[in-house]
C-alpha positions in Angstrom: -6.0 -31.9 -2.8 -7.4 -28.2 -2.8 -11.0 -30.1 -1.4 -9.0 -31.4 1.3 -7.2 -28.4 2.5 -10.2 -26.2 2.4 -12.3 -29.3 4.9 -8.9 -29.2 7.1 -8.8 -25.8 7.4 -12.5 -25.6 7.8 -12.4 -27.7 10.5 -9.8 -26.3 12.2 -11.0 -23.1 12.3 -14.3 -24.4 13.6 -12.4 -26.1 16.6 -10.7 -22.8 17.1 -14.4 -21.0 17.2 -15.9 -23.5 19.2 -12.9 -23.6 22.4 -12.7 -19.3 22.1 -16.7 -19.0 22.3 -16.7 -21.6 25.3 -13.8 -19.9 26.9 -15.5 -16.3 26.2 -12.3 -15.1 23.9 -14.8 -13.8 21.1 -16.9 -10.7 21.4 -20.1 -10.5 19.5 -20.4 -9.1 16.4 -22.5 -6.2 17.2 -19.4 -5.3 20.1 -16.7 -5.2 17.4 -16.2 -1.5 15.5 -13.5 -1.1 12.6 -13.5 1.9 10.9 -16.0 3.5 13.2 -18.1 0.7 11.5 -19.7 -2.9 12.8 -17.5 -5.7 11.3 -20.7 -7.2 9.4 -21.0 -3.9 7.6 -18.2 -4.8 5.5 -17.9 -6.1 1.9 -17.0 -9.5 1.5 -14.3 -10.5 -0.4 -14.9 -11.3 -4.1 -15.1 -15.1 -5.0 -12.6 -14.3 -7.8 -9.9 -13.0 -5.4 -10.8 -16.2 -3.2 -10.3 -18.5 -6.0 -7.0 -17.1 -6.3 -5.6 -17.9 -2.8 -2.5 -20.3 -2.1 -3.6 -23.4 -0.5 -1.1 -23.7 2.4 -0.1 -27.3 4.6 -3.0 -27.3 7.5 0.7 -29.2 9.3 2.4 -27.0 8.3 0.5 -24.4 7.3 2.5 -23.4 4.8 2.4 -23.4 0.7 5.4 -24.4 -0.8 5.2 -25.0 -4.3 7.3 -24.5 -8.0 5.6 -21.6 -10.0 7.6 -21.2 -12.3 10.6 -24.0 -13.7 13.4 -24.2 -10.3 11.7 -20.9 -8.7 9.9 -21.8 -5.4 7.3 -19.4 -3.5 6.8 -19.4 0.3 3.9 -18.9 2.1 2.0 -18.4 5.1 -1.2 -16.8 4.1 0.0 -12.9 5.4 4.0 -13.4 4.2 5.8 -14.5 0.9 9.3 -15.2 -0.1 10.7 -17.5 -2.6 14.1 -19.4 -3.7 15.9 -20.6 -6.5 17.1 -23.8 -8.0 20.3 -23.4 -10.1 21.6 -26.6 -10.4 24.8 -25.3 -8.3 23.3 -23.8 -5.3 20.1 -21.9 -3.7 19.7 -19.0 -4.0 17.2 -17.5 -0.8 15.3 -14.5 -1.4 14.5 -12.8 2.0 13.6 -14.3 5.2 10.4 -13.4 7.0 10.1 -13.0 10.3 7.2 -15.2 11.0 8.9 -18.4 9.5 12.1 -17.7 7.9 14.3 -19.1 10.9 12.5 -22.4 9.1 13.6 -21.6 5.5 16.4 -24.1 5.5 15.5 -27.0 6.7 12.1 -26.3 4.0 14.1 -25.5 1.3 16.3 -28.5 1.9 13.4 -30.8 2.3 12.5 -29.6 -1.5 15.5 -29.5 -2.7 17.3 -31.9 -0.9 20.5 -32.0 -3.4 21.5 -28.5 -3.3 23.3 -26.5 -0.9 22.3 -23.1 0.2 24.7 -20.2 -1.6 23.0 -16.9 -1.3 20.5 -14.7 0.7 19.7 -11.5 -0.7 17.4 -9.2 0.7 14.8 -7.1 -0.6 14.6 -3.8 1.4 15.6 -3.5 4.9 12.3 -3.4 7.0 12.8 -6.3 9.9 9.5 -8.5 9.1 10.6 -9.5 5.7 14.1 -10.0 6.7 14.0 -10.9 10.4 13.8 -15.0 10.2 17.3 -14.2 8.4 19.3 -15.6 11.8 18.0 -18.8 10.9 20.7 -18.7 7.9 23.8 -18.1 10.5 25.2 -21.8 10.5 25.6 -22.2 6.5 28.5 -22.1 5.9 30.3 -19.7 2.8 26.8 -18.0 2.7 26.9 -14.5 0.4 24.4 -12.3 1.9 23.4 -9.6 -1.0 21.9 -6.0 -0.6 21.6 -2.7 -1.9 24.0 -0.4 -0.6 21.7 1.7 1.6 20.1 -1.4 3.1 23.3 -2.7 4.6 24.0 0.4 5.8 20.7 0.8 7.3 21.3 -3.1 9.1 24.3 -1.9 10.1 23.3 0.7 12.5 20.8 -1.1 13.5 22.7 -3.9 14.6 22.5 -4.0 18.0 18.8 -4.1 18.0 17.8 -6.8 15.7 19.0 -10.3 15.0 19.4 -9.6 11.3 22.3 -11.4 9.7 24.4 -8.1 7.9 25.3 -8.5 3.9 28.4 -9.4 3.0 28.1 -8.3 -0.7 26.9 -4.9 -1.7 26.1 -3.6 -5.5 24.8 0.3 -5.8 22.7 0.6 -8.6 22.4 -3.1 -10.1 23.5 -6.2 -9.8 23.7 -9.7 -12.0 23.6 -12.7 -10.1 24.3 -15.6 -12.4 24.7 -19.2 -10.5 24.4 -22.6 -12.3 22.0 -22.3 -15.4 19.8 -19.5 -13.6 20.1 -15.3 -13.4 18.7 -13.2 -11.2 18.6 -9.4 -12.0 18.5 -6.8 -9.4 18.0 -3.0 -9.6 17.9 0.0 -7.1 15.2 2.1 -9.0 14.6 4.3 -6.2 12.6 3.6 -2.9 8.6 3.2 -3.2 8.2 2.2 0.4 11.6 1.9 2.5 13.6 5.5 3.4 16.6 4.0 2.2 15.7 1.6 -1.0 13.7 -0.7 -2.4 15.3 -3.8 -4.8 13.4 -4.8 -7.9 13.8 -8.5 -8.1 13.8 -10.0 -11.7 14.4 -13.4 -13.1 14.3 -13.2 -16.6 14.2 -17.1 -17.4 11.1 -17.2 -15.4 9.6 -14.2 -16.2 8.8 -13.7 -12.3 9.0 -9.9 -10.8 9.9 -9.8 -7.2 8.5 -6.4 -6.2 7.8 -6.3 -1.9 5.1 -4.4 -0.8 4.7 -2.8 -3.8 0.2 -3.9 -4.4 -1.4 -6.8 -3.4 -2.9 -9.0 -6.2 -6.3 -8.5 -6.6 -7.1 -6.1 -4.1 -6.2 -3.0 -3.7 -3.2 -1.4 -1.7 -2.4 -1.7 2.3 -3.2 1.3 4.6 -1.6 4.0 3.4 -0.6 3.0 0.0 1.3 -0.4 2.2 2.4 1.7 4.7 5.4 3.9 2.2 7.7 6.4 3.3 7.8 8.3 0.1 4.3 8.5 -2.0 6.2 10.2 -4.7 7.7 7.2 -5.2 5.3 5.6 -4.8 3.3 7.1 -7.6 6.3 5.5 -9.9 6.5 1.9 -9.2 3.6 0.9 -11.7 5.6 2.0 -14.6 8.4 0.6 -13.5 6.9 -2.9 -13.1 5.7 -2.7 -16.1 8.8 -2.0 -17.7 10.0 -5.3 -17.0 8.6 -8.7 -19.3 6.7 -10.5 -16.5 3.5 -12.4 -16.5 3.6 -13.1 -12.7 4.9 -11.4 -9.7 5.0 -11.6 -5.8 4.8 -8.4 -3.6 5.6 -10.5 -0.5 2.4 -9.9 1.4 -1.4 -11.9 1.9 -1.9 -14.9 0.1 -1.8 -14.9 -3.6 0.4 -14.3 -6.3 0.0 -11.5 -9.1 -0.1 -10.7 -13.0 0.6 -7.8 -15.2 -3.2 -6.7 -15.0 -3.0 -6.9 -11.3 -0.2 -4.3 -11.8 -2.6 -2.5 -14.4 -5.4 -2.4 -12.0 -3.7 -1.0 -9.2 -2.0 1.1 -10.9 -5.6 2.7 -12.5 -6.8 2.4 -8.9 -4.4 4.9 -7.4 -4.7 7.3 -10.9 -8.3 7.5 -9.6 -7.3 8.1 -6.2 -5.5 10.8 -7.0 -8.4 12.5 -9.0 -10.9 11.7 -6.1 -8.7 13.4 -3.5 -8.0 16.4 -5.6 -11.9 16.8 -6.2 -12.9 16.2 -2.7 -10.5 18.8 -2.0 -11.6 21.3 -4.2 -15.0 20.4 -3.0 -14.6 20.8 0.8 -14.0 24.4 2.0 -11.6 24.8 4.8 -12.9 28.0 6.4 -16.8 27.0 6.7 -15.9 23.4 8.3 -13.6 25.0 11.0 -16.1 27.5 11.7 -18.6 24.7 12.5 -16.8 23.4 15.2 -15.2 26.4 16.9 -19.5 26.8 17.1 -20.4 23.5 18.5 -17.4 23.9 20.9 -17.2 27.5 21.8 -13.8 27.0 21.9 -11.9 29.1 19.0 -8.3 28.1 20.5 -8.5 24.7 19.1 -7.5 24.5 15.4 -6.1 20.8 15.9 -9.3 19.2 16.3 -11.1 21.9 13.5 -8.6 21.2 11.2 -8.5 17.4 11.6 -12.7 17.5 11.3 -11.6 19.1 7.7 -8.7 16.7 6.7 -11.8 13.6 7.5 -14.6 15.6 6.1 -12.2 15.4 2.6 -10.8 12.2 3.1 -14.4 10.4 3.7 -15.9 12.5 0.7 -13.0 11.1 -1.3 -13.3 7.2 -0.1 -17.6 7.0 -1.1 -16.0 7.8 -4.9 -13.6 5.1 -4.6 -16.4 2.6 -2.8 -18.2 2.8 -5.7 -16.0 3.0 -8.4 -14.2 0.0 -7.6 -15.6 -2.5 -4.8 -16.5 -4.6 -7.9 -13.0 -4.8 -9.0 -10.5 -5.3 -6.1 -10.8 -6.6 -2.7 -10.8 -4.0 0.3 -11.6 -0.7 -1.1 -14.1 -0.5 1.9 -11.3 -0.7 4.2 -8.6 0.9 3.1 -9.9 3.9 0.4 -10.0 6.3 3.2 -6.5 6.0 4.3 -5.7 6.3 0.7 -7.3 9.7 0.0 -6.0 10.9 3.5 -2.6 10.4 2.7 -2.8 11.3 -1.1 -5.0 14.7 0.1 -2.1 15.6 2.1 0.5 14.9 -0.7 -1.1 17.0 -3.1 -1.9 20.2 -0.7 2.6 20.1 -0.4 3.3 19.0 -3.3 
């Protein structure tokens, strides 16, 4: 099966190539700079992470599959979401905005003898809960949140089409339905400004963490884009404070284990010690004195300064390069944003 989806997808990525280059849609490699780098400079990705990858529906082009007894992941290859089979109802665990609109009639074509009974939502950020509209003609649904995340939704409503919770908990919350539990805890936000649910089902053993890391590579730009590092800094232990041997942070295409949690979680200890030494390293006064020379121009701090904040930042990411572009995916592409953000935590903090 895995054979065929990788010749389906194969080929239709090849069709794809061939119609763009004959319509011009594609530039050529040498005209395409990430990073301030060509494309082809980059590392590609390690076979083991590769191996790893859900194979989605080329119809579809989704994955839809039981990883654990009645607990369903979702996937498109950039979101992830998942369900629950209780034996007296589903319960629906966020619904992206690139295909959760979808998420009934999928679920029902899986489990076709169950109703719908709950949504509950993760954190309040609109492309993990924005499909949700899709939910709005089931009848008797409970829609579950954190406190702060329904009150976030809430004045936001006129803005997005986000169905609003109708059951709120504030610092944690037992779900039991049929034969199944679901846990949830507010454990303080690691990403969101208002909170961030961690997701547990302790028959499964399945953490629901979103965007938390990324299994097997290491984290999004900007540690995935948080609103709170210090917070940040805490969400390893806190994962691994639960009993889990597989987890979903709701991003890419893979699912993730403790040592994923382990890894990353070493990853960003090291992070930390390469900004601090890159700081202590690079000396503000010399590097601005550089370019009010090569300008003439003594007035402007913004640009001196931000030559510093890169000078540190870049010194910081050729550590992490080496250190670890044999252990996770993307280190190449994201270190630098890493130390740039961590650099300026730890010069106000």
């Amino acid at each position: 099966m895995n054979a065929i989806f990788k010749k389906s997808k194969l080929l239709a990525v090849s069709v794809t190539y061939a119609v763009a280059m004959l319509a011009g849609g594609f530039a050529a490699a040498e005209d395409i700079i990430v990073g301030g780098k060509n494309v082809v400079e980059y590392l590609p990705l390690l076979e083991k992470a590769k191996q790893r990858i859900l194979p989605r529906d080329p119809e579809t082009g989704l994955f839809v599959g039981e990883v654990k007894p009645n607990l369903f992941v979702v996937n498109d290859g950039v979101y992830l979401s998942a369900f629950l089979k209780t034996g007296d109802g589903i319960i629906v665990f966020d619904a992206p905005d690139s295909y959760g609109s979808r998420l009934p009639q999928i679920i029902k074509k899986h489990v076709p003898d169950e109703d719908i009974k709950y949504l509950v939502y993760s954190h309040s950020h609109k492309d993990h809960i924005g499909g949700s509209n899709g939910f709005k003609n089931i009848e008797n649904l409970q829609i579950v949140a954190q406190i702060r995340i329904a009150e976030t939704l809430k004045h936001r409503e006129g803005d997005l089409e986000i169905l609003l919770p109708t059951q709120t908990f504030q610092a944690d919350f037992t779900l039991p339905l049929g034969g199944e539990i679901v846990e949830m805890k507010d454990l303080g936000n690691f990403h969101s400004s208002d909170a961030d649910t961690f997701i547990y089902f302790p028959h499964q053993k399945f953490l629901y963490v979103i965007d938390s890391i990324e299994p097997a590579a290491v984290p999004f730009r900007n540690f995935g884009m948080t609103e709170n590092i210090g917070g940040y800094l805490t969400v390893f232990d806190k994962m691994l404070s639960y009993d889990f041997d597989m987890f979903t942070a709701g991003h890419l295409d893979s699912l993730g284990t403790r040592k994923d949690v382990e890894d990353t979680k070493a990853y960003v200890h090291d992070v930390k010690l390469e900004a601090q030494a890159a700081l202590d390293e690079t000396p503000v006064g010399p590097l601005i004195g550089r370019v009010f020379e090569a300008t003439g121009d003594t007035d402007n701090t913004f640009l001196a300064f931000n030559y510093f904040l890169e000078t540190a930042a870049k010194k910081c990411s050729v550590k992490l390069v080496k250190n670890w572009s044999s252990k996770l995916v993307a280190v190449d592409i994201w270190a630098e944003s890493h130390c740039a953000i961590m650099q300026n935590y730890l010069r106000t903090h």
